[in-house]
Rosetta silent file (secondary structure, phi, psi, omega in degrees, C-alpha in Angstrom):
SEQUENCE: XXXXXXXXXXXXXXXXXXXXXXXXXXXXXXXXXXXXXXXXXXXXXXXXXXXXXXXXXXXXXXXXXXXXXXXXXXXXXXXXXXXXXXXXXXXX
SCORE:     score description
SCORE:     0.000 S_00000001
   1 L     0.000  134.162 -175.593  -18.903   -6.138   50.140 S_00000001
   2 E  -123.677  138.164  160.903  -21.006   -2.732   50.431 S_00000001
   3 L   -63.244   -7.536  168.962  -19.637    0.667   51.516 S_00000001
   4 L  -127.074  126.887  151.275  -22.207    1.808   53.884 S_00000001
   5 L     2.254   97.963 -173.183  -23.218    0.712   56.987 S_00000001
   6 L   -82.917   -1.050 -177.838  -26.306   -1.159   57.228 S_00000001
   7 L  -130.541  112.069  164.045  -26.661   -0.091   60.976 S_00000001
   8 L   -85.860  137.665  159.635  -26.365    3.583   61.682 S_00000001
   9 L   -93.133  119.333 -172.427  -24.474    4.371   64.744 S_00000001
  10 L  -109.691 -177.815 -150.359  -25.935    7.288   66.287 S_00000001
  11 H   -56.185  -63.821  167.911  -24.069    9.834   68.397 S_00000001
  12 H   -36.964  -63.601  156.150  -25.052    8.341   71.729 S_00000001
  13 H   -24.298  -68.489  163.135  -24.104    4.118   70.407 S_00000001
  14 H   -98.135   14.391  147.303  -20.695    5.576   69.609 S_00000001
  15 H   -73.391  -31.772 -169.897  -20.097    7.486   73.066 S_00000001
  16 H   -80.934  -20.983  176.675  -21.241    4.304   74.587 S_00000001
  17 H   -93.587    5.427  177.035  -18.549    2.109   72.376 S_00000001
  18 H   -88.915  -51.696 -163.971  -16.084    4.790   72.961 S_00000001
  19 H   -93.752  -15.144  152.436  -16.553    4.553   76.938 S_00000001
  20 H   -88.001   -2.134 -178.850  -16.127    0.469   76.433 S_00000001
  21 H  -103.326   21.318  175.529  -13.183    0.453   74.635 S_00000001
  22 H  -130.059  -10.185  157.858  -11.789    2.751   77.277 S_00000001
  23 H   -75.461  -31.055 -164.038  -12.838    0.532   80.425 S_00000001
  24 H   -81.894   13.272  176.843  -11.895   -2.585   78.664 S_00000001
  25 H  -102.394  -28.446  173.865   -8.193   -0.806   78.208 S_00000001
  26 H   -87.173  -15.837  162.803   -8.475   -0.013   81.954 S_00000001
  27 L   -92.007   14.302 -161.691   -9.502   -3.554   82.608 S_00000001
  28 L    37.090   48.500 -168.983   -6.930   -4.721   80.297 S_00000001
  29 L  -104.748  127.144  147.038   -9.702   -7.055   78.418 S_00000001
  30 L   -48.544  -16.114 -166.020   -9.174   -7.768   74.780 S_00000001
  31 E  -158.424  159.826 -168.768  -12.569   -8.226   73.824 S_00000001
  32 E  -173.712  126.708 -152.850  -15.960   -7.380   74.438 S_00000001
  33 E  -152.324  145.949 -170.672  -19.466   -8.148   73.283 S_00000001
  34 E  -148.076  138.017  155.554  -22.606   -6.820   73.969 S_00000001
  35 E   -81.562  140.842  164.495  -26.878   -6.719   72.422 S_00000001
  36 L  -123.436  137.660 -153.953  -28.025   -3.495   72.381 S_00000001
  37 L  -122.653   93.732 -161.458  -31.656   -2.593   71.604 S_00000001
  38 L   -84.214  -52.810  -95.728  -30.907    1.562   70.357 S_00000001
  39 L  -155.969  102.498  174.777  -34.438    1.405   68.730 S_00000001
  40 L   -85.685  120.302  154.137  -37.564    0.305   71.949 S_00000001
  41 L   102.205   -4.411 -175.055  -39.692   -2.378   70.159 S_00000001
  42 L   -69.771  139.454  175.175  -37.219   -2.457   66.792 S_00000001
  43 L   -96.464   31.581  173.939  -37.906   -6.288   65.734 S_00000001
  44 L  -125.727  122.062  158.528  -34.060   -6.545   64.609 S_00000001
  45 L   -97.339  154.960 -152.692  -31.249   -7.573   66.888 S_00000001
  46 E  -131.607  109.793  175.481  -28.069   -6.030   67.016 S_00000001
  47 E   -86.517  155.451  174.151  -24.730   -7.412   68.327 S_00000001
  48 E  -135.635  122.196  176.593  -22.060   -5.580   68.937 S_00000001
  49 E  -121.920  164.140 -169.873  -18.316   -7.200   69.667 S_00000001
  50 E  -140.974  146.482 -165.314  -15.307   -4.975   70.067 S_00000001
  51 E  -139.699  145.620  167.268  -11.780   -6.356   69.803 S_00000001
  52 E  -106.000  143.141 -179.281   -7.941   -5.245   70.454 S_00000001
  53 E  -138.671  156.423 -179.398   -5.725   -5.775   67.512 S_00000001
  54 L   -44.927   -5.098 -166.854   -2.033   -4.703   67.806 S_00000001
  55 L  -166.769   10.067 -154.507   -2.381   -0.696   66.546 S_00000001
  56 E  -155.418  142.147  145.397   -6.242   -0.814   66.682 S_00000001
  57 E  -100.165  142.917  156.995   -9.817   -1.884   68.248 S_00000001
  58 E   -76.877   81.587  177.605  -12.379   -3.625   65.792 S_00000001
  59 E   -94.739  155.574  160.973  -15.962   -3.122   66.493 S_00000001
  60 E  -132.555  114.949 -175.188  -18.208   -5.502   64.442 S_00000001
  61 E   -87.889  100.435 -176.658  -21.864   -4.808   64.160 S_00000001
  62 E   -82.439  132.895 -165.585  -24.290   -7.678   63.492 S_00000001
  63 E  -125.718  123.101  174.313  -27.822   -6.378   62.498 S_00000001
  64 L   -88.700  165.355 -177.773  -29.898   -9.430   61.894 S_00000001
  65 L   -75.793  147.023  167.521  -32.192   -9.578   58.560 S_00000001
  66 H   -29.447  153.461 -179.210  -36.052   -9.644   58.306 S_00000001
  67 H    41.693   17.229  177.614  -37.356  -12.759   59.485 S_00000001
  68 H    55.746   61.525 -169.714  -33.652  -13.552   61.042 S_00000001
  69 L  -132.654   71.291 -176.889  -32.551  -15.122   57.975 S_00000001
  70 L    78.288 -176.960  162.503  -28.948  -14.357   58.396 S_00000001
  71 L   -81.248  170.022  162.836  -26.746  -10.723   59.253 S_00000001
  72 L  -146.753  112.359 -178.312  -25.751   -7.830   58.095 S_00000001
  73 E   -97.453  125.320  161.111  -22.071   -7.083   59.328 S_00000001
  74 E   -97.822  136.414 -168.704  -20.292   -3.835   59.675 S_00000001
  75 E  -124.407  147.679  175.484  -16.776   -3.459   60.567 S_00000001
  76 E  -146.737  166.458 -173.844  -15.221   -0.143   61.758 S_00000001
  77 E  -121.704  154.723 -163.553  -11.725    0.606   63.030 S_00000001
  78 E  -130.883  132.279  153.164  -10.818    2.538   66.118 S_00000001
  79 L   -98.677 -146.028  177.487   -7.281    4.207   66.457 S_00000001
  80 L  -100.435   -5.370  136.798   -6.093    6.112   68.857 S_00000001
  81 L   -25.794  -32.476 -175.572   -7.905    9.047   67.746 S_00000001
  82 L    80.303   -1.614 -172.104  -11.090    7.435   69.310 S_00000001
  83 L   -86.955  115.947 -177.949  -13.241    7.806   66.011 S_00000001
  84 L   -83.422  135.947 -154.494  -14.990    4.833   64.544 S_00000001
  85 E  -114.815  103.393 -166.394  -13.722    5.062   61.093 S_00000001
  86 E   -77.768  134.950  179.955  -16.460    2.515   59.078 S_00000001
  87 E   -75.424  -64.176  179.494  -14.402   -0.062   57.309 S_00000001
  88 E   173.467  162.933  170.570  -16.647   -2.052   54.876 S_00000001
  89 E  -134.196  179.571  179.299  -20.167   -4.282   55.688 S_00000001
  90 E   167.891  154.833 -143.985  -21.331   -7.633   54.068 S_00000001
  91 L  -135.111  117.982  155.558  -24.214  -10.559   54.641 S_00000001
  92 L   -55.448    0.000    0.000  -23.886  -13.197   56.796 S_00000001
């Protein structure tokens, strides 16, 4: 398990996961999942799924590895603060 992110989230990435966790609370959806290409022409793809947990949202960021030879996951926690609070990462 590693302590830093292997995908920076830049300022824009988390307004836009900020403004989906707050439609999918007005659309009452539990979940959510999306690829986003932050980087035009980056040869890495990067999922993003967002989750409701009972006191919490999850997002978990998959960044795949050179030559797609597995992930690199990041997990961050969302309260009700709205601040993705990075959790922990580790390879898929």
């Amino acid at each position: 398990m590693d302590y830093k992110p292997h995908y920076e989230l830049n300022l824009d990435t988390r307004h836009i996961v900020r403004e989906l966790i707050k439609k999918c609370k007005e659309l009452d959806l539990v979940n959510f999942n999306f690829q986003y290409y932050a980087k035009k022409g980056s040869p890495f793809e990067v999922f993003f799924y967002i989750t409701e947990y009972n006191d919490y949202w999850e997002l978990v960021v998959k960044k795949s590895k050179a030559g797609y030879d597995g992930y690199y996951t990041d997990v961050y926690k969302i309260y009700d603060d709205n601040e993705l609070k990075f959790y922990y990462s580790e390879e898929d």
